[in-house]
C-alpha positions in Angstrom: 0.0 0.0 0.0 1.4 3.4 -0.8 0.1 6.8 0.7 -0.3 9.6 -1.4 -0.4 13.0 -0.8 -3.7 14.2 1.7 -6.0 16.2 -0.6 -10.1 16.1 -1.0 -11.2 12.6 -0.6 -12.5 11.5 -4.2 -15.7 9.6 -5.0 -15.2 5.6 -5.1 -13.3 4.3 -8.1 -12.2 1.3 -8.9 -9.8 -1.1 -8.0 -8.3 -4.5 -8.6 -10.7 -7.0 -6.8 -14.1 -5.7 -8.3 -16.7 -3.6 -7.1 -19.1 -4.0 -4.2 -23.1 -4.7 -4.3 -25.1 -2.0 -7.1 -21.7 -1.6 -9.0 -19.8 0.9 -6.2 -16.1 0.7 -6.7 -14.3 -0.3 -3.9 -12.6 2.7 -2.4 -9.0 2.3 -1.9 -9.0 4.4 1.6 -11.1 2.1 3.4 -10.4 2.6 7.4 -11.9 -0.1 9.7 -12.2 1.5 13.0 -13.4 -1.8 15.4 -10.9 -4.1 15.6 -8.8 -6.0 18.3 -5.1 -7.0 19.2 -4.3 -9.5 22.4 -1.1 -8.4 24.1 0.3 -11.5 25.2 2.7 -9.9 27.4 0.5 -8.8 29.7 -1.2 -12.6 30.4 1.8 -13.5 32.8 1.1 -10.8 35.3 -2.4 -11.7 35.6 -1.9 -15.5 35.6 -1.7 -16.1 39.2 -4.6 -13.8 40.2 -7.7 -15.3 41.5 -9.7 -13.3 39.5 -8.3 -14.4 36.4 -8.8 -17.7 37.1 -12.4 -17.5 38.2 -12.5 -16.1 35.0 -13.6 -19.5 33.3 -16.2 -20.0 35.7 -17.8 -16.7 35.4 -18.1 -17.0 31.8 -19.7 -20.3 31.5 -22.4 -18.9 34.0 -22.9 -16.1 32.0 -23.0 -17.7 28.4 -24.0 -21.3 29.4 -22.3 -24.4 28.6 -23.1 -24.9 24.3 -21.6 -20.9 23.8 -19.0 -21.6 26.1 -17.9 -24.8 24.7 -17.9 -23.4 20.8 -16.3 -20.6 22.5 -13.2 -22.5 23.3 -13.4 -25.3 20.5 -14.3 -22.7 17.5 -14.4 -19.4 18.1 -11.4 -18.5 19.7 -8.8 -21.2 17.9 -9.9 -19.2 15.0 -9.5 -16.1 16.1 -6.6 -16.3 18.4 -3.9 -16.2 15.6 -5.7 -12.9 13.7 -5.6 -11.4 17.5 -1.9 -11.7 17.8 0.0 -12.4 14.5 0.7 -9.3 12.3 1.2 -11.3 8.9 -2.5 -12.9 9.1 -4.1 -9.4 9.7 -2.5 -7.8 7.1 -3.4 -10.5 4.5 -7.2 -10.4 6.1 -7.0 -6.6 5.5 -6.0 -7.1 1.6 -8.5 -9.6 1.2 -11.2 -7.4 2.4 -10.1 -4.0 0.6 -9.3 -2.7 4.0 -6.4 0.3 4.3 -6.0 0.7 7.6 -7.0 -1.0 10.6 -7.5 1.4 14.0 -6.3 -1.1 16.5 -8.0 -1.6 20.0 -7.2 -4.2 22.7 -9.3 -6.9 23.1 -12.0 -6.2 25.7 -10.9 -9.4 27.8 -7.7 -7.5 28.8 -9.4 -4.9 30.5 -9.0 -6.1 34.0 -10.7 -2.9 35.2 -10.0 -4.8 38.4 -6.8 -4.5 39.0 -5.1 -2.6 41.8 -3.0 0.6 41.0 0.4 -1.1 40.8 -0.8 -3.8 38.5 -3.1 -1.9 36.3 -0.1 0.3 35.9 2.2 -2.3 34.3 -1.2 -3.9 32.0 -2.0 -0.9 30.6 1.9 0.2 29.3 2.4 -3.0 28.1 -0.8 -3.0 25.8 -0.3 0.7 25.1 3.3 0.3 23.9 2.8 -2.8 22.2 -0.3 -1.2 19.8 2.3 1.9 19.5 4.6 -0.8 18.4 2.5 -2.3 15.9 1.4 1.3 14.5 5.3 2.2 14.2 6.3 -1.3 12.4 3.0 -0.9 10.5 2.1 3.2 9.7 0.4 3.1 6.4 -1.5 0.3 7.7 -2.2 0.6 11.4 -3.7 3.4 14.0 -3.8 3.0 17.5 -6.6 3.1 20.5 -4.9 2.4 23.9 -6.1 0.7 27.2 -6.1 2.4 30.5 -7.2 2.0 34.1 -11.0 3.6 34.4 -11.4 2.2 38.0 -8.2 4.7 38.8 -9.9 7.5 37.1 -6.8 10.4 37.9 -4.4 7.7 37.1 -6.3 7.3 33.7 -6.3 10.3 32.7 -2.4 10.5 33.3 -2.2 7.2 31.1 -4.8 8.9 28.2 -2.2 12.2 28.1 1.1 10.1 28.0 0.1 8.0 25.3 -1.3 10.2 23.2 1.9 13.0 23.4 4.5 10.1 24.1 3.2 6.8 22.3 1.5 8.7 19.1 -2.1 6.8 20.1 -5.4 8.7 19.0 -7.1 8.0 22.1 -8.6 5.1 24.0 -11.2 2.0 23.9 -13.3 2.0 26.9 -16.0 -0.4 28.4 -19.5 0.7 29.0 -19.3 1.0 32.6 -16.6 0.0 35.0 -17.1 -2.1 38.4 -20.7 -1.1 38.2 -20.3 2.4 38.2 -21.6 4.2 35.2 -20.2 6.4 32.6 -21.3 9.2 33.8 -20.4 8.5 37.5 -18.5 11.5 39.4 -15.8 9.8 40.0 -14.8 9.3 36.3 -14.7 12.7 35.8 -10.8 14.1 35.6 -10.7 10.9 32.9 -13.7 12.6 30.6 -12.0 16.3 31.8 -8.6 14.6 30.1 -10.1 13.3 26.6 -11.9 16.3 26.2 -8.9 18.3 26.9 -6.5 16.6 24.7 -9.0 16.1 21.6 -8.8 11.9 22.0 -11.1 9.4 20.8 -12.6 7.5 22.8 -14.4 4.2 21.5 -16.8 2.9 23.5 -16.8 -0.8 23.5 -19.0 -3.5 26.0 -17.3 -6.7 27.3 -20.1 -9.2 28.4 -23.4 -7.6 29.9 -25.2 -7.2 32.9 -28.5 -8.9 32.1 -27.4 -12.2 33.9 -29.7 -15.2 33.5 -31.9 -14.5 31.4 -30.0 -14.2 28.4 -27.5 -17.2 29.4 -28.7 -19.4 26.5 -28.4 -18.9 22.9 -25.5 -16.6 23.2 -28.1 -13.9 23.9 -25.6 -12.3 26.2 -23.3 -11.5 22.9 -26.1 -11.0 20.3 -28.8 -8.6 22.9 -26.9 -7.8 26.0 -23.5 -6.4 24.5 -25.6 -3.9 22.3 -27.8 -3.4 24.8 -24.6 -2.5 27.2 -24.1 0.3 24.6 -27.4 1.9 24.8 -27.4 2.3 28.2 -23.7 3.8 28.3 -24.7 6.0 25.9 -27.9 6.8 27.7 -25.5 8.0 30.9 -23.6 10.0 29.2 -26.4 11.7 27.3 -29.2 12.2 30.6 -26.3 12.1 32.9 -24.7 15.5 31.5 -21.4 14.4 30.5 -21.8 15.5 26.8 -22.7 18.7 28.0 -20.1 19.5 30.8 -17.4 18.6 27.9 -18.6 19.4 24.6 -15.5 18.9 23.2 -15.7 14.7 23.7 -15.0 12.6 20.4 -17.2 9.2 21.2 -17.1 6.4 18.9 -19.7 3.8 19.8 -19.4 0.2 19.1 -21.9 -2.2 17.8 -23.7 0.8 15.9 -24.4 2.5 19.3 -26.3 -0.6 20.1 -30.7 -0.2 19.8 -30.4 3.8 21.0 -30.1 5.3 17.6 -32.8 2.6 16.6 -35.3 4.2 19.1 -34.1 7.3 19.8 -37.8 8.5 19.4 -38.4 6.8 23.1 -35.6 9.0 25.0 -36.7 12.2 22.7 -39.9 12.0 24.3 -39.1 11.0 27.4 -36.9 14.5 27.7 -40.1 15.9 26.9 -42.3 14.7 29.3 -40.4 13.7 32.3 -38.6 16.5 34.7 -36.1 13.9 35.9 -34.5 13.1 31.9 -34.6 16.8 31.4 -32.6 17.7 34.7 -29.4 16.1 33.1 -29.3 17.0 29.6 -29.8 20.0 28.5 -31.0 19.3 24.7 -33.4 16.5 23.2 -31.1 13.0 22.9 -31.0 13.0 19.2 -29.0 16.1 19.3 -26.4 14.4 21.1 -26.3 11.5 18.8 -25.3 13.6 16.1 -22.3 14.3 17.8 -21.2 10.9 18.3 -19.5 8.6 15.9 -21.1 5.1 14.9 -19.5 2.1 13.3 -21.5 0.3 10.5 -21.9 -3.0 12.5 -25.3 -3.6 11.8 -24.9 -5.8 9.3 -28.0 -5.0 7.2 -28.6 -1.9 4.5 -31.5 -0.7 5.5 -30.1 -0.9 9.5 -27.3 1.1 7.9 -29.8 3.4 5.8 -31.6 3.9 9.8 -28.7 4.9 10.9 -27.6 7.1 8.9 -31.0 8.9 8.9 -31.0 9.5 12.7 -27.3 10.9 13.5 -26.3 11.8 9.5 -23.7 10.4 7.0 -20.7 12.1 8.3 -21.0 10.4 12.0 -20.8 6.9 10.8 -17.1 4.5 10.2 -16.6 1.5 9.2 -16.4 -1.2 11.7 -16.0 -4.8 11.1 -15.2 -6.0 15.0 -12.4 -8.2 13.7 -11.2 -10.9 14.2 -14.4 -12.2 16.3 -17.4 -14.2 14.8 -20.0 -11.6 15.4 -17.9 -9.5 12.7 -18.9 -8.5 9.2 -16.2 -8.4 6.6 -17.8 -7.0 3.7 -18.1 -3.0 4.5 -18.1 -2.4 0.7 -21.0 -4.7 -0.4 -23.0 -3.4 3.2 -22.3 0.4 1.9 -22.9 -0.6 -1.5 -25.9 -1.6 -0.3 -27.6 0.5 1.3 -30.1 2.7 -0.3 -29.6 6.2 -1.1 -26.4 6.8 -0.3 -24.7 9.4 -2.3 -20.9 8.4 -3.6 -19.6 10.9 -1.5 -21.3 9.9 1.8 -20.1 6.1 0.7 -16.5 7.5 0.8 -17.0 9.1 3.7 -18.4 5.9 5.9 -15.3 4.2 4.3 -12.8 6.1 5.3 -13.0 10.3 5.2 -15.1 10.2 8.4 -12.6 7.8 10.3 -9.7 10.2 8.7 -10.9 13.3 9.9 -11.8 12.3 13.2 -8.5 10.8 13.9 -6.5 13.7 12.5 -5.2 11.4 9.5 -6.0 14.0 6.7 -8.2 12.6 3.8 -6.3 10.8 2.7 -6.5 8.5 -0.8 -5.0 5.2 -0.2 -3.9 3.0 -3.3 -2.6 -0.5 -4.3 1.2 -0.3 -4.8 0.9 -3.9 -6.9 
């Protein structure tokens, strides 16, 4: 891959490897915004903790036995290698007409329960290895760090250092942290921090707190993770955190979950109820329009939805490699959806992404 000089991002044209659904070109500057890397490093120093080794336990209580055993036997053998070996991602990325990948740790190494000392030593080693792979890997790679939200000052010291030291572009978060919400007081010198220092931070669930009753079926993954995002979002919108730093650049995972879906609900509940209206000071839907989206919602007219409520130029491509809940074609899903103009196409492929994370548009183009 070679990049070329950052100018106006052009309209789709084609490339080698054909065109996506209603005869869209591929677009050469494709940037896929939702996508993991395990730092093996940091498994050692967690090893020997009780909570990591409960950790086998908890999950087969919350995702029952059949989702925890293809879990183990199918799922993760599969995706294991595209989580930790550079050479596999990049040929995934050519196969798919993907650019760049913004790399994000896998939501397993969050450990948002460590104590100071060891969440100190997790967090640099994911950090520095991502800021590794960017450096090996810049035409390709982009990086979104780790930190330690249940040491909120502490995290907002990590957030400045590796943005100014490591080159990151900000963080992946979960939706709420040892059951404290987003917009809890306590988190507020880390959302003081991103706001400050311009980062993006990409809002990302591990596992949800619906408990039994969506143990089966691997409802817990396919309802409760987007479900996780709603209500994140949901906090920081009713909860005043999008007004008390206006500045904030929120990327939410999983198409911001069912919120933009029925944002009608929380719009009139602002209207109508005193205690939705203390906290925010405009309707919710204004807020969405602030907030970046990725496109996993696998379906056109989701997509079309989507874009509708928060507006073409708040929506990036995100495939949520290398997991099984991904989708891999964001060319035929654009190409799909209905009334899209060329321009907003491009855009959802990769001007949106290359604004937001300060990357110029940029046109990326096959060097072969």
């Amino acid at each position: 891959m070679t990049l070329h000089a950052c100018g106006p991002l052009r309209a789709p044209q084609k490339t080698e490897g054909g065109t996506g659904s209603q005869g869209r070109a591929r677009l050469p500057g494709t940037i896929d915004f939702h996508c993991h890397v395990l730092t093996l490093a940091a498994e050692p120093l967690v090893a020997d903790r009780i909570e990591k080794k409960s950790e086998p336990a908890m999950m087969l209580k919350a995702i029952g036995e059949a989702s925890f055993l293809h879990n183990n036997t199918v799922m993760l053998p599969r995706a294991f290698p595209k989580l930790t070996r550079v050479e596999e991602r990049l040929a995934d990325m050519n196969a798919t007409g993907v650019a760049i990948q913004v790399l994000s740790p896998s939501p397993t190494q969050y450990y948002y329960w460590a104590e100071r000392e060891l969440a100190e030593q997790l967090v640099r080693l994911q950090n520095e290895h991502i800021a590794e792979l960017c450096s090996q890997h810049p035409e390709r790679f982009v990086g979104l760090g780790t930190l330690a939200l249940q040491h909120p000052q502490l995290a907002a010291e990590q957030l400045e250092y590796a943005l100014r030291e490591l080159g990151l572009k900000g963080m992946e978060i979960s939706t709420s942290v040892n059951g404290e919400e987003l917009d809890a007081e306590l988190l507020q010198p880390f959302w003081k921090k991103a706001d400050e220092l311009g980062a993006v931070i990409f809002i990302h669930p591990f596992g949800t707190t619906l408990g039994e009753r969506v143990r089966t079926h691997y409802l817990s993954n396919i309802i409760g993770q987007p479900l996780e995002t709603t209500i994140a979002l949901s906090h920081l919108i009713f909860g005043g955190v999008l007004d008390r730093h206006p500045g904030l650049k929120i990327v939410a995972a999983h198409g911001g979950g069912y919120l933009p879906s029925y944002c009608g609900r929380s719009n009139h509940g602002h209207d109508v109820r005193p205690e939705a209206k203390a906290g925010a000071q405009r309707r919710p839907v204004e807020y969405l329009r602030k907030i970046w989206f990725d496109t996993l919602v696998y379906e056109p007219e989701a997509l079309r939805h989507l874009v509708n409520v928060v507006g073409a130029s708040q929506v990036v491509v995100g495939s949520d490699y290398p997991f099984d809940m991904g989708h891999y074609d964001p060319h035929g899903l654009i190409g799909s959806t209905p009334g899209l103009t060329d321009d907003e196409a491009a855009a959802i492929l990769g001007g949106n992404a290359a604004t937001l994370l300060g990357l110029g548009r940029c046109i990326f183009t096959s060097s072969t």
